[in-house]
C-alpha positions as CSV (number, residue, x, y, z in Angstrom):
1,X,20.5,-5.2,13.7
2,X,20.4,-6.0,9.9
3,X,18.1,-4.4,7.6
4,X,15.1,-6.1,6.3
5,X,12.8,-5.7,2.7
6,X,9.6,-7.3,4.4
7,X,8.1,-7.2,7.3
8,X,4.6,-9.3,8.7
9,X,3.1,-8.7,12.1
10,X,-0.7,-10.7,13.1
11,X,-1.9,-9.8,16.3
12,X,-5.4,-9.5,18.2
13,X,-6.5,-6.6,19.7
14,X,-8.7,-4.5,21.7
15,X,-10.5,-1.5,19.7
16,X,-8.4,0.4,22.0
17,X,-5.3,-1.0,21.2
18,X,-6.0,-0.9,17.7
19,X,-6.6,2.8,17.4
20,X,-3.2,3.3,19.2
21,X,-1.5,1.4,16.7
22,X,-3.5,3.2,13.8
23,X,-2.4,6.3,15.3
24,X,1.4,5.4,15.7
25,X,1.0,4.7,11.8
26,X,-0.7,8.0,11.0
27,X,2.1,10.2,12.8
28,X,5.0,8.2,11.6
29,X,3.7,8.7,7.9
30,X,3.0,12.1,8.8
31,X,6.4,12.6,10.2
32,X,7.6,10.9,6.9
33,X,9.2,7.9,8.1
34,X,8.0,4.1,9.5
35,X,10.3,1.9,11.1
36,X,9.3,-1.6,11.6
37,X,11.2,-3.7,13.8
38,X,11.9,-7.3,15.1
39,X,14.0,-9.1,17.7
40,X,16.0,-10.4,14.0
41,X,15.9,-6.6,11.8
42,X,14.8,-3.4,10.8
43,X,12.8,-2.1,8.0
44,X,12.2,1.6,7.4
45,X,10.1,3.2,5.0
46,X,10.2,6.8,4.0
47,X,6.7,7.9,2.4
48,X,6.8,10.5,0.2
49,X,4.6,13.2,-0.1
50,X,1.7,12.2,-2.6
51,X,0.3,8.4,-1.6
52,X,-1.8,5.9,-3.3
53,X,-4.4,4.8,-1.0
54,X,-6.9,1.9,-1.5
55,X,-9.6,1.5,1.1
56,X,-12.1,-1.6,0.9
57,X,-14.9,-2.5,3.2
58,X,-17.4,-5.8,3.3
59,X,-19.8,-7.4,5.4
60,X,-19.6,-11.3,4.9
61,X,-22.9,-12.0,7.7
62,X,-20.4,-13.2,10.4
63,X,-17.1,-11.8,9.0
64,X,-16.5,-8.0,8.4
65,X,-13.5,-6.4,7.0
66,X,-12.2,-3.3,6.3
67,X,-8.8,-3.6,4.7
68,X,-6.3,-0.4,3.9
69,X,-3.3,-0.1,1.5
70,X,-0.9,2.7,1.4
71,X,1.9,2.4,-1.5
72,X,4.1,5.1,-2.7
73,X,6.9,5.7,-5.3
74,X,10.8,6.1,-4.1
75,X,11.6,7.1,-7.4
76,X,9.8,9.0,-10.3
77,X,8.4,6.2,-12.8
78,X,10.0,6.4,-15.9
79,X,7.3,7.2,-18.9
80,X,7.6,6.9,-22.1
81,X,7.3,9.6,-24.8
82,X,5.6,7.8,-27.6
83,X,2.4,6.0,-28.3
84,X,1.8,2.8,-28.1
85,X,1.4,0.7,-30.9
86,X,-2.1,-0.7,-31.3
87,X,-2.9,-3.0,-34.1
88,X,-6.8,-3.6,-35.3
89,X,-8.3,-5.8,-37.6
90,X,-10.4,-4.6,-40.2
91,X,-14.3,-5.9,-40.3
92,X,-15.8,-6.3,-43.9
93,X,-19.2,-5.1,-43.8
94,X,-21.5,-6.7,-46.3
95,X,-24.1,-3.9,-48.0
């Protein structure tokens, strides 16, 4: 089976079924790795230990949504050590 970058999975599902599936996701991050797979490849993700997490709800009348994103860091971001340079024009004040 090759390895994949991307994977994309719609389905519809009972409550039930749904929080089965959210709680296959909690333990697998929990356990510190998420293996998605399909008949064509596998992609596995390896969370590390501090998470970004975005969590958005609405109410639309006839349409809710509650929508969940979980990104992390493989590698430490490189920063920079100096300022950044910031340029500002100067304002002549009539007295």
């Amino acid at each position: 089976m090759k390895s994949k970058t991307k994977f994309s999975h719609d389905s519809l599902l009972d409550r039930q079924s749904t929080q089965e599936l959210l709680t296959t996701l909690a333990n697998a991050i929990n356990k510190g790795e998420l293996a998605f797979q399909e008949s064509d490849g596998e992609l596995v993700l390896s969370p590390q230990k501090l998470l970004q997490v975005s969590l958005r709800a609405s109410d639309e009348g006839d349409k809710q949504e509650v929508e969940v994103k979980i990104k992390w860091r493989t590698k430490e971001k490189a920063l920079s050590d100096t300022p950044p340079k910031i340029k500002t024009k100067r304002v002549n004040v009539k007295r």
